[in-house]
C-alpha positions as CSV (number, residue, x, y, z in Angstrom):
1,X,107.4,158.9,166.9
2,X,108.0,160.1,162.8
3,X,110.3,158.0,161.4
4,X,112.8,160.1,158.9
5,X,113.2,158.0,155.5
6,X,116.5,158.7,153.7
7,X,116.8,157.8,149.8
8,X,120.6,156.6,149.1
9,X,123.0,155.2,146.4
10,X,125.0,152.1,147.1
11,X,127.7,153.8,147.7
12,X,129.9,151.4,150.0
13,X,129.9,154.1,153.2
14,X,126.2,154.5,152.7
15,X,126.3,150.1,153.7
16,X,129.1,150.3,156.3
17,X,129.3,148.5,159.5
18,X,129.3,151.9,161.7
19,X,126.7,153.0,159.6
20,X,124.7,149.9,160.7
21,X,125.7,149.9,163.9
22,X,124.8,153.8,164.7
23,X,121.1,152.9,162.9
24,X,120.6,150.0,165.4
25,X,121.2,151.8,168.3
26,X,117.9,152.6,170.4
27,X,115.7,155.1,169.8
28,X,116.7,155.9,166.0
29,X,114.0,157.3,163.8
30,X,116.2,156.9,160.6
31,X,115.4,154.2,158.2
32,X,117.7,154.1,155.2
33,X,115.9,152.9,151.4
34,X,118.7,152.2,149.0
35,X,118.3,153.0,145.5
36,X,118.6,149.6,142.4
37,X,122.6,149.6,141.8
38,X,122.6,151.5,138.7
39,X,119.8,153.7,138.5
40,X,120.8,157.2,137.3
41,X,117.4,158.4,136.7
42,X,116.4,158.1,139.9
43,X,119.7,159.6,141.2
44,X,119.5,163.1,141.5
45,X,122.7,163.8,141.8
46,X,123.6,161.8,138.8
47,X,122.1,164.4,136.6
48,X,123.9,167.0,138.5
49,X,126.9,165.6,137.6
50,X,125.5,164.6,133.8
51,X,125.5,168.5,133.5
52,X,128.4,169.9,135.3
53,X,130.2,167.7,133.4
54,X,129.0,168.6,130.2
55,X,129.5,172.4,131.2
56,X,132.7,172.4,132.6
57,X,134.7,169.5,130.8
58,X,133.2,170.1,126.8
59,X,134.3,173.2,124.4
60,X,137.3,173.6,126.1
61,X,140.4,173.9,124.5
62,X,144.0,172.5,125.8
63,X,146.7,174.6,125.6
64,X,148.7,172.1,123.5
65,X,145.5,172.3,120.9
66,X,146.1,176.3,120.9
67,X,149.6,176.0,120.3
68,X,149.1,173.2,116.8
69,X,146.1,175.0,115.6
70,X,147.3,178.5,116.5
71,X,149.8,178.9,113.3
72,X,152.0,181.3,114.8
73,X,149.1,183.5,116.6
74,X,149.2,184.5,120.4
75,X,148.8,180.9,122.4
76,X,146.1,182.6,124.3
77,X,144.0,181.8,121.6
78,X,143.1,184.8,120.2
79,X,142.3,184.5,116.5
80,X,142.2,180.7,116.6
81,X,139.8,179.4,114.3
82,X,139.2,182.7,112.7
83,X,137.7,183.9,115.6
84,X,139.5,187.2,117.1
């Protein structure tokens, strides 16, 4: 019988009791490696998040920026900074 090897964080319901406990039951072909405790590199998903963070969190302006900066222009930020 293959046994299926699943790659996981330490994440605290990666290491829970049921989790255990479904894994020990006969016939299981899952065996679970756990990744160091901080390892981002070899997290995947960490670099996921590394760049949806940097694409949806940076260059974006508040709207309580807009309103100091804007100088009496449109709060939508049209013409802030020079830019129209």
């Amino acid at each position: 019988m293959r046994v299926i090897h699943v790659v996981l964080d330490q994440a605290p319901v990666h290491r829970g009791q049921a989790v255990r406990d479904w894994l020990a039951r006969p016939g299981r072909r899952i065996e679970l490696h756990f990744l160091p405790a901080y390892a981002p590199n070899l997290n995947a998903i960490e670099r996921l998040w590394k760049l949806m963070h940097e694409h949806v969190t940076h260059n974006r302006v508040a709207k309580d920026s807009l309103r100091r900066f804007s100088a009496g222009r449109p709060i939508d930020g049209s013409g802030l900074f020079g830019v129209a």
